[in-house]
C-alpha positions in Angstrom: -56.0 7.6 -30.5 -53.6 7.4 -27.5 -52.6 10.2 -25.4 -49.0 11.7 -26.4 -49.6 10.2 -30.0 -48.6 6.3 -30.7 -44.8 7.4 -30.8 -42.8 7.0 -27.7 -42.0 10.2 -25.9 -39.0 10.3 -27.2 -37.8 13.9 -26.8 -36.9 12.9 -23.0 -34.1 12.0 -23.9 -32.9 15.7 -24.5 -32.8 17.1 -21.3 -31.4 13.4 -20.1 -28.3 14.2 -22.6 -27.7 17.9 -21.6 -28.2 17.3 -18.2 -25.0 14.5 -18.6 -23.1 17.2 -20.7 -23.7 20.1 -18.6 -24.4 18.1 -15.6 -25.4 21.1 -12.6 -25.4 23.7 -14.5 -28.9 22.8 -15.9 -30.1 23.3 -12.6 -30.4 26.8 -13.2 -32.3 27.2 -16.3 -35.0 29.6 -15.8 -38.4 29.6 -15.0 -39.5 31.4 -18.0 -37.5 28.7 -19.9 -39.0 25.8 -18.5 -42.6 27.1 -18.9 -42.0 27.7 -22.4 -40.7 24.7 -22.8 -43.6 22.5 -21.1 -46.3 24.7 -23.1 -44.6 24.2 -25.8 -45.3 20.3 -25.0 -48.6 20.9 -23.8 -49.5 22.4 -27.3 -47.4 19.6 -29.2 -49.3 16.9 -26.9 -52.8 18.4 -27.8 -52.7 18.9 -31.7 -50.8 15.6 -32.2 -54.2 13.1 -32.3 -54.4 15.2 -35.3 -51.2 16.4 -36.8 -48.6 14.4 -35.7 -45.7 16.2 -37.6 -46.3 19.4 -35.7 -46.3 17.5 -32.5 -42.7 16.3 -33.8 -41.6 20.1 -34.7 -42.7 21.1 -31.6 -41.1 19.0 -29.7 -37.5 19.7 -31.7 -38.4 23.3 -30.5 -38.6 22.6 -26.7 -35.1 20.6 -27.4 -33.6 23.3 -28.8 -34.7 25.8 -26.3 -33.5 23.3 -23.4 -29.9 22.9 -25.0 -30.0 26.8 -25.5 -31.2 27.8 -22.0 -28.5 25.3 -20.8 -25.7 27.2 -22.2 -27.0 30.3 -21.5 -27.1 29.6 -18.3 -24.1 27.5 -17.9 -22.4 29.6 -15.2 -23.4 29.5 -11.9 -25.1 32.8 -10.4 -24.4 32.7 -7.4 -22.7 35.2 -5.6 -18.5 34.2 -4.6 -18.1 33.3 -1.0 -15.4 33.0 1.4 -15.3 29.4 2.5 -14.9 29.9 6.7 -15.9 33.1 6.6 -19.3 34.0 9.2 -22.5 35.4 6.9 -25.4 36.4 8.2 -28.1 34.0 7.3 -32.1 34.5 7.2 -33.5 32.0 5.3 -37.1 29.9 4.8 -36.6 26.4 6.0 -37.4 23.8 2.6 -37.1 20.9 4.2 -36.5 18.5 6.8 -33.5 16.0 7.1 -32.8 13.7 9.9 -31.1 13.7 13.3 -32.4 17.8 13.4 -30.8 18.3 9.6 -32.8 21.1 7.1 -32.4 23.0 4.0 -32.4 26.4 4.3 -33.5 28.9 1.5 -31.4 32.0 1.5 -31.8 33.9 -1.8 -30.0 32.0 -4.6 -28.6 29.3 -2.1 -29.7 26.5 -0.4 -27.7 25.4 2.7 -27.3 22.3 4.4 -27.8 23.5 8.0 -27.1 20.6 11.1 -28.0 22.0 14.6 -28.1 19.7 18.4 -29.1 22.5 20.4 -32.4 23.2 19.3 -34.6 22.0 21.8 -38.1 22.0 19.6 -37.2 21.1 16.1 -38.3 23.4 13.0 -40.3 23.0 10.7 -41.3 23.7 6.9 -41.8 27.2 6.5 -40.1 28.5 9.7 -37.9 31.8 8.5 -34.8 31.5 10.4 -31.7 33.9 11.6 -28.5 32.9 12.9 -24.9 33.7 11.7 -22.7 31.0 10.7 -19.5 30.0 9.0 -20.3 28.6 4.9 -18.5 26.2 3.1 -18.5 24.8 -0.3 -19.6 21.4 -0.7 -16.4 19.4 -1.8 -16.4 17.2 -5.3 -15.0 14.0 -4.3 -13.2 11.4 -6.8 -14.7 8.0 -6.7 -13.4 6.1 -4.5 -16.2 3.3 -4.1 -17.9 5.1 -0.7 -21.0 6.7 0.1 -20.4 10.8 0.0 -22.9 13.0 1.9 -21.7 16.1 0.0 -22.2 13.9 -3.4 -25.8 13.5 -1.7 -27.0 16.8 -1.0 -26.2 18.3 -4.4 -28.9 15.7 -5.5 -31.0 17.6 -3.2 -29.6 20.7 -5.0 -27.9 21.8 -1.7 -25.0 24.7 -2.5 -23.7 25.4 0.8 -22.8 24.2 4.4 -23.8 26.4 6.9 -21.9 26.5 10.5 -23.8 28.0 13.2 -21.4 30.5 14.9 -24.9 31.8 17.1 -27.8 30.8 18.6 -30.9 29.9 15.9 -33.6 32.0 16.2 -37.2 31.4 14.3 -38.4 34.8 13.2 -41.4 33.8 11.4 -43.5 31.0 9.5 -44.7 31.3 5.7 -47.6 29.0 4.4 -47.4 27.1 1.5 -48.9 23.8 0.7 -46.3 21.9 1.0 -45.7 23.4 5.2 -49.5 23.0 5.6 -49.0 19.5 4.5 -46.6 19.0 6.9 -48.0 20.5 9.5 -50.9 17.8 8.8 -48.1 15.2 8.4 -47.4 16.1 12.1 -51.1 15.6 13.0 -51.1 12.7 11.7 -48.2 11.3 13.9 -49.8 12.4 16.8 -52.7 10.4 16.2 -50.8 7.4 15.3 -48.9 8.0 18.8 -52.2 7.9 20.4 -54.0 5.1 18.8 -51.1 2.2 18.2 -49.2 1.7 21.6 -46.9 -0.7 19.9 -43.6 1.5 18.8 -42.4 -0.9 16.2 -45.7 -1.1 14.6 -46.1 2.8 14.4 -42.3 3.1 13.3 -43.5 1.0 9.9 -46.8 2.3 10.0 -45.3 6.0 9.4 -42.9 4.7 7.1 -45.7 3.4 5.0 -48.2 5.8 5.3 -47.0 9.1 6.4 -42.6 8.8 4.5 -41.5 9.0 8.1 -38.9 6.3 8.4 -37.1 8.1 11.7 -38.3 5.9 13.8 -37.4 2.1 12.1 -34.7 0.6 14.2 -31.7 -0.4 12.5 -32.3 -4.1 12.8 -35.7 -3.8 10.7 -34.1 -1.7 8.2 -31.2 -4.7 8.1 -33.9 -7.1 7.6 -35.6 -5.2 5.0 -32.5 -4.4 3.2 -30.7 -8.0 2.7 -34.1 -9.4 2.1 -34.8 -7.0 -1.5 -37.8 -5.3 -0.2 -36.0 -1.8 1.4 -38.3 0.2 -1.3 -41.4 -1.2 1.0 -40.3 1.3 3.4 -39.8 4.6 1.0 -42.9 6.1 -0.6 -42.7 4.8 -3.9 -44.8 3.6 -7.0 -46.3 0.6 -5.7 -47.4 3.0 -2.1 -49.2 5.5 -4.6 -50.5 2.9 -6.9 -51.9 1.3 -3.7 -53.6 4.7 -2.7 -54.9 5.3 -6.3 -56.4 2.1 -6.2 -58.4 2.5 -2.7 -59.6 5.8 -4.2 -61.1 4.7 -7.5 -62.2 1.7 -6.0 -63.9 3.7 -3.0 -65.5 6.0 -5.5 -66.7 3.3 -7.3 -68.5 1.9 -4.6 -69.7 5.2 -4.6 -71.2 5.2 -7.5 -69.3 8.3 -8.5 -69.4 9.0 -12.9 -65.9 7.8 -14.1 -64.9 11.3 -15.0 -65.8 12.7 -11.5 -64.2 10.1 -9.8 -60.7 10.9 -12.0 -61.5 14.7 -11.0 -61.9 13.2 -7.4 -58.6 10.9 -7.3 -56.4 13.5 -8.9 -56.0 16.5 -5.9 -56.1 13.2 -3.4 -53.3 11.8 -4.5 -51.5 14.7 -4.7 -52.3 15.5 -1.0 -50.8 11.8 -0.2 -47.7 13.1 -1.8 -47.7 16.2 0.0 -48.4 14.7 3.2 -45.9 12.1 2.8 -43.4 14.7 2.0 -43.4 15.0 -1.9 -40.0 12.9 -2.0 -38.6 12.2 -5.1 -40.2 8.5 -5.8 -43.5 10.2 -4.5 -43.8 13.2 -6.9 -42.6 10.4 -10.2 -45.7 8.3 -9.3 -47.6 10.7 -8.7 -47.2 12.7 -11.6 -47.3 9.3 -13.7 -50.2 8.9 -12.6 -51.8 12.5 -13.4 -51.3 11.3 -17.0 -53.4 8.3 -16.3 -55.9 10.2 -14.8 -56.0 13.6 -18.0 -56.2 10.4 -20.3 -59.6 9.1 -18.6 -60.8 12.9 -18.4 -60.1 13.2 -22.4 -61.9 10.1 -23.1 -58.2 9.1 -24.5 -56.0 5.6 -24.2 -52.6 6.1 -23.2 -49.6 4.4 -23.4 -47.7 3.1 -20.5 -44.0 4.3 -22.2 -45.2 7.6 -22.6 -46.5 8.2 -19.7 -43.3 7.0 -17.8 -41.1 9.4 -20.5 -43.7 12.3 -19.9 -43.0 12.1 -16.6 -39.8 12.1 -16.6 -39.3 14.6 -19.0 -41.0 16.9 -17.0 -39.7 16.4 -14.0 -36.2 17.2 -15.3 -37.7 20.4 -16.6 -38.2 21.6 -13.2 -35.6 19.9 -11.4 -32.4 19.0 -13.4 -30.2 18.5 -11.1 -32.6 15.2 -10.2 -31.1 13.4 -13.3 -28.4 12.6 -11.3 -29.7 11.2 -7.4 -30.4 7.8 -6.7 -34.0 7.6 -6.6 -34.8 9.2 -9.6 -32.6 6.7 -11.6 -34.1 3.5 -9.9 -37.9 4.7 -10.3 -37.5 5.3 -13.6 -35.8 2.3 -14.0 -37.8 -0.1 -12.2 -40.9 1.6 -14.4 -39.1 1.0 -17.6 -38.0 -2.4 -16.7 -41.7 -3.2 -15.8 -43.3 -1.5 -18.8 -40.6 -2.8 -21.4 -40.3 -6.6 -19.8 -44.0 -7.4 -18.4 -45.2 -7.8 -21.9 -43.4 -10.4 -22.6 -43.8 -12.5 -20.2 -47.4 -12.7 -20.2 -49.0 -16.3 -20.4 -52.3 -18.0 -20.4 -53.3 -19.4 -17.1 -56.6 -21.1 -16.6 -56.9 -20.6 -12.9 -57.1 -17.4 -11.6 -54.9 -17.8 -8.2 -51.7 -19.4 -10.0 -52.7 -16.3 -12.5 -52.4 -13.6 -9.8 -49.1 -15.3 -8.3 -47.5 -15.1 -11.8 -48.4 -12.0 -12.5 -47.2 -10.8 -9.1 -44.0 -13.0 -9.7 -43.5 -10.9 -13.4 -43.9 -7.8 -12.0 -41.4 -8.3 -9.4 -39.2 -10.1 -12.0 -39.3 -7.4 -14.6 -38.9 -4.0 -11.9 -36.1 -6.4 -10.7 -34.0 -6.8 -14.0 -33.9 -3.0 -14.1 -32.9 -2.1 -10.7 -30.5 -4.8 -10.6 -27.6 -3.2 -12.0 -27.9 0.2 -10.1 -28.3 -1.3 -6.3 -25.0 -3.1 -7.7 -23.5 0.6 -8.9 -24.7 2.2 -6.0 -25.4 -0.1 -2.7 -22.3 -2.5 -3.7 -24.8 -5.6 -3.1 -27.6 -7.3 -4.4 -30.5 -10.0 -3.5 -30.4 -12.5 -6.2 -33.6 -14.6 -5.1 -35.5 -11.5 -3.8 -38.6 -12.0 -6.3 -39.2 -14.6 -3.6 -40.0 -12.8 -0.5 -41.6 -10.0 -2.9 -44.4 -11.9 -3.9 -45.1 -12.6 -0.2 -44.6 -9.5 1.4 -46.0 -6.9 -0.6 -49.6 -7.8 -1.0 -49.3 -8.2 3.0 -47.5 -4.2 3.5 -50.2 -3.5 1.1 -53.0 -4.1 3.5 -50.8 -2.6 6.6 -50.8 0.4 4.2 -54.4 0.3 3.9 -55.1 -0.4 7.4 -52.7 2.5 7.9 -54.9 4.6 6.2 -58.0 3.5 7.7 -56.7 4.3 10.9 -55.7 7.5 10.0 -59.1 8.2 8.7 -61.2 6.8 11.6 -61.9 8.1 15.0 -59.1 7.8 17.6 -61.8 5.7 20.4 -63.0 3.0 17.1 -59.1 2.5 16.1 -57.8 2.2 19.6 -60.5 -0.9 19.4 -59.1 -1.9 15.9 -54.9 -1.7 16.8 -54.8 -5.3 17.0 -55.2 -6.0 13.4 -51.9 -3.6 12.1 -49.4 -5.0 15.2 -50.5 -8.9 14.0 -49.9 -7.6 10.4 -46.5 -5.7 11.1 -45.2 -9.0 13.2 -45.9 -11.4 10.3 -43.8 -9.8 8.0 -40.8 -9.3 10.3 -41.7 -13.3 10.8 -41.5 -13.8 6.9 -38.6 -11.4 6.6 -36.5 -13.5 9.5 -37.2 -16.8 8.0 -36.5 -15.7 4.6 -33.4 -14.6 5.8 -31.9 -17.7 6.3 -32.2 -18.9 2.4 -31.6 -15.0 1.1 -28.9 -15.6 -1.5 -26.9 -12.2 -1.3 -23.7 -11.3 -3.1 -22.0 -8.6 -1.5 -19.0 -6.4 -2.7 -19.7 -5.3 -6.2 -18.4 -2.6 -7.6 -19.4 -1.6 -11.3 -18.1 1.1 -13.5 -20.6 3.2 -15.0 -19.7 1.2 -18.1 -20.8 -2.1 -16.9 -24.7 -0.3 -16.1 -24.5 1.3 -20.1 -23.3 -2.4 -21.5 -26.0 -4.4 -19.4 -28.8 -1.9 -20.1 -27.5 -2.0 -23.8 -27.8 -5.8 -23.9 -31.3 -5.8 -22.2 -32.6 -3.6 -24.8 -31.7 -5.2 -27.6 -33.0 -8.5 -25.9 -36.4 -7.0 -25.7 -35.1 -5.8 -29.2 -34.7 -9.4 -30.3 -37.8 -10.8 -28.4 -40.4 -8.4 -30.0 -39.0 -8.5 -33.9 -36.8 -11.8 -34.1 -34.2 -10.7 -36.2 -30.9 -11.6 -36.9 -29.5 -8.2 -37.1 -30.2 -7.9 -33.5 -28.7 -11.1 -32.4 -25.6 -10.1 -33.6 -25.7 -7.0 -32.0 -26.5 -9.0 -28.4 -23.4 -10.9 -29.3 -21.2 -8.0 -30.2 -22.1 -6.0 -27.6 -21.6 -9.3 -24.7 -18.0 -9.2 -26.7 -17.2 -5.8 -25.9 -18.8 -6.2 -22.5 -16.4 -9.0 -21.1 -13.5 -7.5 -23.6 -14.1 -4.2 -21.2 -14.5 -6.0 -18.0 -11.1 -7.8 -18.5 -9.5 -4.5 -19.1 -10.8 -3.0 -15.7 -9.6 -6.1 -13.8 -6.2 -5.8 -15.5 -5.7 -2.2 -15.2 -7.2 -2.3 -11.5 -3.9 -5.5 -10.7 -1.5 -3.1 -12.1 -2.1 0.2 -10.0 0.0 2.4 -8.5 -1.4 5.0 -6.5 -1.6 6.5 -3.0 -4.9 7.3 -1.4 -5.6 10.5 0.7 -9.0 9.5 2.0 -11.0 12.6 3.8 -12.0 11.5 7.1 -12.8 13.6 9.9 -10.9 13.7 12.9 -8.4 10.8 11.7 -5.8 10.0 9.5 -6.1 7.8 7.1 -3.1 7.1 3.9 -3.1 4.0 1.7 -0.7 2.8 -0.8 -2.5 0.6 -3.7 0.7 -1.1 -5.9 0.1 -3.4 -8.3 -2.7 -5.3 -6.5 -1.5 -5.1 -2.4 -2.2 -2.2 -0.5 -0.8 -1.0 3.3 -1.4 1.8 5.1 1.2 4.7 5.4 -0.9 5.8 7.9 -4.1 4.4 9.6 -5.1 6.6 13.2 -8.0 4.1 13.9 -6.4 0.6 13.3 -10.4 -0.6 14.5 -11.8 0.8 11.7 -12.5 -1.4 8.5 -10.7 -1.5 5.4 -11.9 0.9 3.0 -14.3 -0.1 0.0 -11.3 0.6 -2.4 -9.2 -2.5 -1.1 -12.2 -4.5 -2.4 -13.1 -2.5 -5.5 -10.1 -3.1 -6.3 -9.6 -6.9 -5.5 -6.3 -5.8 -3.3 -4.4 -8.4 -1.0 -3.2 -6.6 1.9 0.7 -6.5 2.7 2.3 -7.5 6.1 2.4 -4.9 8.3 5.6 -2.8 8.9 6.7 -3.8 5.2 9.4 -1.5 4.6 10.9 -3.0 1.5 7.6 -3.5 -1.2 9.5 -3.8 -4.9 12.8 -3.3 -6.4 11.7 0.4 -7.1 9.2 1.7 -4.1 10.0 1.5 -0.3 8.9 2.6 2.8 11.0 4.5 5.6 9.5 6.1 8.6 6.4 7.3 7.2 8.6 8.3 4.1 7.6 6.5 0.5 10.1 6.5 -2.2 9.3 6.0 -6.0 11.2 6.6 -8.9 8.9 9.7 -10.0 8.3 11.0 -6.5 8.9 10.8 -2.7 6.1 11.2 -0.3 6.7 12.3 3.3 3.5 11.7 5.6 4.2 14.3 8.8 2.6 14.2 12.2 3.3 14.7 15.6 6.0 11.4 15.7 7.7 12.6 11.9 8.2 16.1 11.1 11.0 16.1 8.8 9.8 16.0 5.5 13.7 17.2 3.7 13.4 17.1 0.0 9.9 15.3 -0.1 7.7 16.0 -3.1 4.5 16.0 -1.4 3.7 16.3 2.0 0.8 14.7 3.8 -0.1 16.6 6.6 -2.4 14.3 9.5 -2.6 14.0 12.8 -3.6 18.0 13.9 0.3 18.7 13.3 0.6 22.9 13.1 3.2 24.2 10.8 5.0 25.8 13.6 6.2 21.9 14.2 7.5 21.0 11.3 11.3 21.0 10.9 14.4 21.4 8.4 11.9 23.3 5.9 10.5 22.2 2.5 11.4 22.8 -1.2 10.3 25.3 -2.6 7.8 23.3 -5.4 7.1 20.8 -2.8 3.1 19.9 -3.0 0.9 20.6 0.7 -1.9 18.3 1.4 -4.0 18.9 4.9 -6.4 16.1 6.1 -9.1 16.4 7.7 -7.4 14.8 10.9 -6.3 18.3 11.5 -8.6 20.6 13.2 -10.2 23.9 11.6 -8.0 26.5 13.2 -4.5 23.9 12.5 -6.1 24.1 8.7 -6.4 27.8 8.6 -3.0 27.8 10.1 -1.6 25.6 7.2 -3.3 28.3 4.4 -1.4 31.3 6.2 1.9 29.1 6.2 1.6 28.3 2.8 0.1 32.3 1.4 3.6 33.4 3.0 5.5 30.3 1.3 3.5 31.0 -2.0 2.8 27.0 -1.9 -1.0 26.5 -2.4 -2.6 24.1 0.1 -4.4 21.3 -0.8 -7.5 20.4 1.6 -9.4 17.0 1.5 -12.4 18.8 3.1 -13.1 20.8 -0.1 -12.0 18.1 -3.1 -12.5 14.6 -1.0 -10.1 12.1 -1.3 -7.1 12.8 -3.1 -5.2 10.4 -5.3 -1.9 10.4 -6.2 -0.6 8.7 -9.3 2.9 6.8 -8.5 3.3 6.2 -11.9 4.7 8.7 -14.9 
């Protein structure tokens, strides 16, 4: 009998649908609920070697539950706050960003707090006080970029938090995750001590202890172009690696099988708390816990539902996870490699073209599911990165080991030993450089999130077609590759024949692009040295001569004025402040309202960049509460974009 039952843990897919119709709002189901809902499970998973249509009820109940907590709790609780307005904070410090970035914990919020003055950094656990200014994290449209708000809500951050005072640390609380930090920290100072060579201690923490601070831009290049980036993220393969020296160690050992799961369970949890419980970290890890009950229950498992167990209950705790980056390629890569590896399995009568292949599948099959979302989400992809992969991860596997060794050893025997992980870090940057020159990458995709449903639809029913051979299927491969290009001629049509203007939200400068019908210029561009926005090549947009005044029979440009048929558009700044009878006004360049001249229509629409500093903004929302015109601001919505046609 196989742990979960022989059926697929199919009831994963509930909080994966609620979570996409309610999309934050799950995030604050309650506790109660959720450990109704995964004893409920528990019970389901237990009396199902034996009664497998309970299991089934059961697990409709926990469904139902979830949906009904979810609309229970579909408005937010938190308490309504004036965005610029100071609060006094005193908060728990959850966790620790980069560059001196944390999470704070006040109450029902969590706030994104960046500081430069602190001259000892905080920790996990510190309680802090400090006043500071809070603001709303904005919800930006998609305009092909990377958005740092659009981040930290996957890190269920609320809140940005302005220090108006001086940070002071009142306090420390003890949990295990700060204690495994604070051995984290340890750790680093004994890898300080013992390796002299930076570079090699930058990777070495990356690999052993999920500190990547210290990798210098040109490794992370060269792991980035060359496919194998999730080397330096605790991940799958860095717990399966660990899990592996464990049993393997215990073995030696001599240790009974069911003491030596006992043994390898709290371990591996401590790696994941010591390398600072990300994400990837806690998915393996707790994929592996189902490994690891199944050996202590005598029982076989199943690798699906394990993978869907996992990922069931991680959403339980953590909805708002459904939607971050990691999450959705973990899952995927495990999918792909649980769904795909099977059938590709072959015969092989010696044993070292055996390993190769069956390193070579592996890669192959996490690869075929990750593909589509480094596309979606990293806008480029390594199409011959199976390669290098084959190569280089046995070898980081034994730098991880040595890592640990190291770690585990006296400082005076591994100062002895430090040769062996510098000649080991310098042979893969040697494999990675030379690989480099044969990388095949193709850069500038941009798919819709319909392209990623339609190619994992397809790969399915592949896998579909592979394992049952029927006809039925094939059609619906062809069908479905039909309605795929049918749907990606449509995008490239409609994406020709746009007419829109762009707001873009950057800080301290201006910048305002016009997209029509497949050319784009720049009303107004304050840094002429930065690059052309993602959206230009989304897009596939040619770009139009500069100082084009006259663009079609119906739309031109006049001193920073555009004129459509549906509407005119005055960009104002310090040079043009005379919007007349504009529609909308674009307001760039730190231009106060004081400035502008000859008035505005009453039902004219207000848009304030983030060009313009915070006190010119404030000024611009007293202008336009005596005006009665509401302001628009790119810091709280992101981009705006403005249709040109009706």
């Amino acid at each position: 009998m196989t742990l979960f039952s022989k059926s697929p843990f199919l009831v994963f897919l509930l909080p994966v649908v609620a979570g996409i119709v309610w999309g934050d709002d799950l995030s604050f189901l309650t506790q109660e609920a959720c450990f109704v809902i995964v004893g409920g499970c528990i019970v389901g998973m237990l009396l199902s070697f034996r009664r497998r249509r309970l299991w089934w009820l059961l697990s409709i109940f926990a469904g139902v539950l979830l949906f009904t907590a979810a609309l229970l709790r579909s408005r937010s609780p938190l308490t309504e706050i004036v965005p610029g307005e100071v609060y006094r904070v005193e908060g728990e410090c959850t966790e620790v960003l980069r560059g001196k970035r944390y999470i704070i914990r006040l109450q029902e919020y969590n706030l994104y707090l960046q500081t430069h003055d602190t001259v000892v950094p905080f920790v996990v656990g510190d309680r802090l006080s400090f006043s500071a200014r809070l603001f709303p994290l904005k919800r930006s449209v998609d305009v092909h970029e990377f958005d740092y708000d659009r981040y930290l809500r996957q890190l269920d951050v609320d809140l940005r938090a302005v220090p108006t005072t001086g940070i002071e640390r009142s306090g420390h609380v003890h949990t295990f995750y700060s204690l495994c930090q604070e051995a984290r920290t340890s750790l680093t100072r004994k890898l300080t001590r013992v390796v002299r060579d930076t570079a090699t201690r930058a990777l070495l923490q990356a690999l052993c202890l999920g500190d990547r601070s210290g990798i210098s831009p040109r490794v992370q290049e060269l792991f980035s172009e060359s496919g194998t980036v999730h080397l330096l993220a605790v991940s799958g393969l860095h717990m399966g690696a660990i899990y592996l020296l464990l049993s393997y160690f215990l073995k030696i050992l001599r240790v009974p099988k069911r003491t030596r799961a006992g043994c390898v369970f709290p371990l591996l949890w401590l790696f994941a708390g010591i390398t600072g419980l990300s994400p990837s970290a806690v998915r393996a890890a707790t994929i592996l816990s189902f490994v690891i009950i199944g050996q202590l229950l005598d029982r076989d498992y199943r690798a699906i539902n394990a993978v869907c167990a996992s990922a069931f209950i991680t959403l339980l705790i953590a909805p708002h996870l459904l939607y971050s980056v990691s999450f959705q390629m973990s899952y995927a890569a495990y999918t792909g490699i649980v769904l795909i590896l099977p059938l590709m399995r072959v015969s092989l009568k010696n044993s070292f073209i055996a390993k190769v292949y069956s390193l070579f599948s592996l890669s192959l099959a996490a690869q075929i599911g990750t593909l589509p979302l480094i596309a979606y989400y990293f806008h480029t992809i390594n199409l011959n990165s199976v390669m290098i992969n084959i190569v280089v991860v046995p070898i980081a596997s034994c730098l991880l080991y040595v890592g640990v060794v190291c770690l585990a050893l006296p400082g005076a025997l591994v100062s002895l030993l430090s040769f062996v992980p510098v000649a080991i870090h310098y042979s893969i940057l040697f494999l990675l450089e030379q690989y480099q020159r044969i990388s095949a990458n193709w850069y500038e995709l941009y798919p819709t999130t319909m392209h990623l449903l339609f190619f994992y639809a397809i790969v399915l029913l592949g896998i579909a077609y592979l394992n049952k051979r029927k006809i039925l299927v094939l059609r619906a491969i062809c069908v479905t590759l039909f309605l795929f290009l049918l749907y990606h001629g449509t995008m490239m049509y409609r994406g020709q024949h746009r007419q829109e203007v762009v707001v873009y939200d950057r800080y301290r400068r201006g910048e305002v692009l016009l997209n029509y019908r497949g050319y784009y210029t720049f009303l107004v561009r304050s840094d002429t040295t930065a690059p052309v926005p993602p959206y230009a090549a989304a897009n596939h947009l040619k770009a139009l001569p500069d100082n084009a005044g006259f663009i079609a029979r119906d739309i031109r440009v006049e001193e920073n004025r555009l004129i459509t048929p549906r509407l005119t558009l005055y960009v104002a700044d310090e040079q043009y402040r005379i919007p007349g009878n504009a529609d909308i006004v674009v307001v760039t360049g730190n231009l106060y309202p004081n400035r502008l001249q000859g008035g505005v229509v009453p039902s004219v629409r207000v848009i304030v960049d983030r060009s313009n500093s915070f006190t010119c903004i404030r000024r611009w929302e007293e202008w336009g509460a005596r005006q009665g015109i509401p302001i628009e601001k790119t810091g709280e919505s992101g981009p705006i974009i403005i249709p040109l046609e009706k």
